[in-house]
N, C-alpha and C positions, 0 to 999 in steps of 0.2 A: 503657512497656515491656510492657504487659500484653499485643499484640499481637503477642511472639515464642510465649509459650503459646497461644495462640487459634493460630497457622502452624504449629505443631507435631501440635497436634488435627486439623489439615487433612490432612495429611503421613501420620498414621496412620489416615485414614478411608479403607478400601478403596474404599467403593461413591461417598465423593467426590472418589476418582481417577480412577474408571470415568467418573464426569462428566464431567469434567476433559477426560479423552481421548477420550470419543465427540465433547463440542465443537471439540476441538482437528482431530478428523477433518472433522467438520462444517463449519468454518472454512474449514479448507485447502482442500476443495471445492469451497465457495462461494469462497475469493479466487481460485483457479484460473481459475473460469469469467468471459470476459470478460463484462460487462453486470448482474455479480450482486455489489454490495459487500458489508464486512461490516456497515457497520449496515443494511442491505434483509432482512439474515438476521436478524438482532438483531430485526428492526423482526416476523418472519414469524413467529420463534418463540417472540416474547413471551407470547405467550398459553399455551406452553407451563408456562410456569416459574410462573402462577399458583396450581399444582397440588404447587410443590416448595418445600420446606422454605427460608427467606430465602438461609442460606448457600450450598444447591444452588445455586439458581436466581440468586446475584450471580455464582456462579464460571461458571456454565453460561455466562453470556452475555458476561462476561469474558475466556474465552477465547477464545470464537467471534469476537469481536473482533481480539484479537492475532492468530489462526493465520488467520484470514481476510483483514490486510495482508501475514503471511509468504507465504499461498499465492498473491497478484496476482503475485511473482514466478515463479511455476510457468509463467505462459501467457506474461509478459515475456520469458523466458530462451529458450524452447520454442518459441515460436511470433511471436514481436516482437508481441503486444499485450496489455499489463499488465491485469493483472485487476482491479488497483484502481487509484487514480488515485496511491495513493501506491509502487507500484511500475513507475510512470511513469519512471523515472530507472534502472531494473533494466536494461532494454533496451537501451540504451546500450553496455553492453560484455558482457552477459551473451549477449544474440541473436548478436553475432559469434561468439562462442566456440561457442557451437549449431551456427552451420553451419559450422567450422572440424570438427566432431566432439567438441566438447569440452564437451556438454550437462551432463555428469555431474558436471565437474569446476566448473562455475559453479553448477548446483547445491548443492554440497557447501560453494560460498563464500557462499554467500546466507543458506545454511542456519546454517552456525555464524556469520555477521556477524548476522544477526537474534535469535541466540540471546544473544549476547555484549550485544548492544542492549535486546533486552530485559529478562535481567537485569539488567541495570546501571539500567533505568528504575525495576523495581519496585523495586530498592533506595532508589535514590533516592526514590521515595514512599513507600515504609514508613518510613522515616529522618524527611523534610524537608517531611512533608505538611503540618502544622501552619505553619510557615514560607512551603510554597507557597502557602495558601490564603491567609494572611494579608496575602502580597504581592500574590493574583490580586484581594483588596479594593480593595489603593490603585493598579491601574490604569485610567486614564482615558483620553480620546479622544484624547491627545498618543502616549502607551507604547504604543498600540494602533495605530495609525497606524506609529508606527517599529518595530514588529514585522513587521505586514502591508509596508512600504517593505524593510525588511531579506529577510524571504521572497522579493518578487520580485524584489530585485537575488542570490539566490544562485540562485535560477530562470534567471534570465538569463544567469547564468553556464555553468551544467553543461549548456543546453538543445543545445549548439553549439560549432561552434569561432569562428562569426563571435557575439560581446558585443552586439553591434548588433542583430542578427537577435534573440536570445534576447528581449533585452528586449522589444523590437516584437512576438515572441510573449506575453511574457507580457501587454502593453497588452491587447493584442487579445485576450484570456482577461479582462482587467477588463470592458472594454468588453460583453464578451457576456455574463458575469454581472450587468451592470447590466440586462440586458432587464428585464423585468417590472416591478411596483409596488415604488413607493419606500416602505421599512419607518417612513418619517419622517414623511414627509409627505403619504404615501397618494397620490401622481399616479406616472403611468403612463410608464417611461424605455424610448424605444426600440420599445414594440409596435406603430407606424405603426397603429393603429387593430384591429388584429389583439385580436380575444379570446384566441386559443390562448395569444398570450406572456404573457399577465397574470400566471401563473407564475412565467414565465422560462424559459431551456433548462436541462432535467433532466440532471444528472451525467448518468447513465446511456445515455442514448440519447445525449448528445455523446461520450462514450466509445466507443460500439458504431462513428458514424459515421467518427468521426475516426481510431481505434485499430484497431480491427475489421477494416471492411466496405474500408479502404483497404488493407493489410495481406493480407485474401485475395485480393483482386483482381490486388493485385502479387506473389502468389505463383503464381497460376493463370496469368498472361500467364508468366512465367517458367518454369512447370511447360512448359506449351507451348512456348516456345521454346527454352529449355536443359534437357529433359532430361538429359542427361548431366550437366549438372552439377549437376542437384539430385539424381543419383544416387550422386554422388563424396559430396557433403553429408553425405548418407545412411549413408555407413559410417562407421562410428567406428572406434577403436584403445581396444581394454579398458584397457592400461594409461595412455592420456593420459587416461583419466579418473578418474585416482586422484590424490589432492590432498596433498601430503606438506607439511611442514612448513615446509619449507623454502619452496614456492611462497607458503604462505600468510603468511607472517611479513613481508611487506612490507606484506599487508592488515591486517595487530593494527592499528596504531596508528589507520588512519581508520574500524577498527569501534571503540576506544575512543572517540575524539573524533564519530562520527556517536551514538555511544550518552550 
């Protein structure tokens, strides 16, 4: 219990709210931007937090975290390519509504379903850490397996409307993370003799090519041929992008159950 006092101290420090909020800004930036995650940001401005007090500098990079998955739906919704890999699934129904004119109003659902989510996480870890940790001990190479097996059959599901296709993407999302050196047994899967893959393919540049660079290309051939309708696209209606209660209340229950 001694860690609702210590969240209270937090809560009353001004200038570790201003943290708070410069990385929360920071974050969303970077998830925004296709090709830039939040731990590459994590990873850029660690060197900063050397210089700040332990507390600063956990929450500084804590949040740059969180607001850096919330903001990969910024460019998902905006633009059809998620800024992070986990707002891969934002696009989905958030980009229609973009170009429907109703950018605002998926925003608005994004924004409180991540808020809803992630409260409900911290809770959960403040409450059940002791618990989780204890349980993250007694998993082994069977729990691990059916977690990773469970992931790509709900991948396969939401990727499509053909079940078939999904899974065959997700295979071939295995298959290409296997490129590079085996972490086992140190032999080489997949680099056909190639130095460059000894790595593997980098999230990031598979992101940019896959997400990205196809995505402009089919908007620019589209700019070109339908202007006109990428100019209807364009106008919105102020009030369709206002989100009442009533629209959202069919969303509660799969931001509780996703949180």
């Amino acid at each position: 219990m001694e860690i609702f006092p210590a969240l209270l101290s937090v809560i009353t420090d001004p200038i570790l709210l201003g943290a708070i909020l410069l990385a929360a800004v920071v974050g969303m930036v970077v998830g925004a931007t296709p090709g830039l995650t939040a731990s590459a940001a994590i990873a850029m401005l660690l060197p900063i937090t050397f210089h700040m007090p332990p507390l600063f500098a956990l929450a500084f990079l804590y949040v740059i975290g969180k607001s850096g998955r919330y903001g990969g739906s910024i460019a998902a919704i905006l633009f059809n390519t998620p800024g992070t890999a986990a707002s891969a699934a934002t696009q989905i129904d958030g980009y229609p509504l973009a170009r429907a004119g109703k950018a605002g109003k998926a925003m608005k659902v994004a924004t409180i379903s991540s808020v809803i989510g992630d409260f409900m996480g911290d809770i959960m870890l403040v409450v059940g850490v002791g618990f989780i940790a204890a349980l993250a001990l007694k998993l082994g190479p069977p729990e691990i397996f059916a977690v990773y097996f469970a992931a790509f059959v709900v991948i396969g599901s939401v990727i499509g409307n053909s079940v078939l296709k999904g899974l065959a993407s997700a295979l071939l999302g295995i298959i290409i993370a296997m490129i590079g050196i085996d972490p086992i047994s140190g032999e080489e899967r997949y680099t056909f003799g190639m130095f460059e893959l000894s790595n593997g393919i980098g999230l990031v540049p598979l992101m940019i090519g896959v997400f990205v660079l196809g995505e402009v290309f089919a908007q620019m051939e589209e700019r070109r041929n339908h202007p006109a309708k990428i100019k209807s696209n364009e106008t919105t209606d102020p009030d369709g992008n206002q989100l009442s209660w009533e629209e959202y209340k069919p969303c509660l229950p799969h931001a509780l159950r996703g949180g």
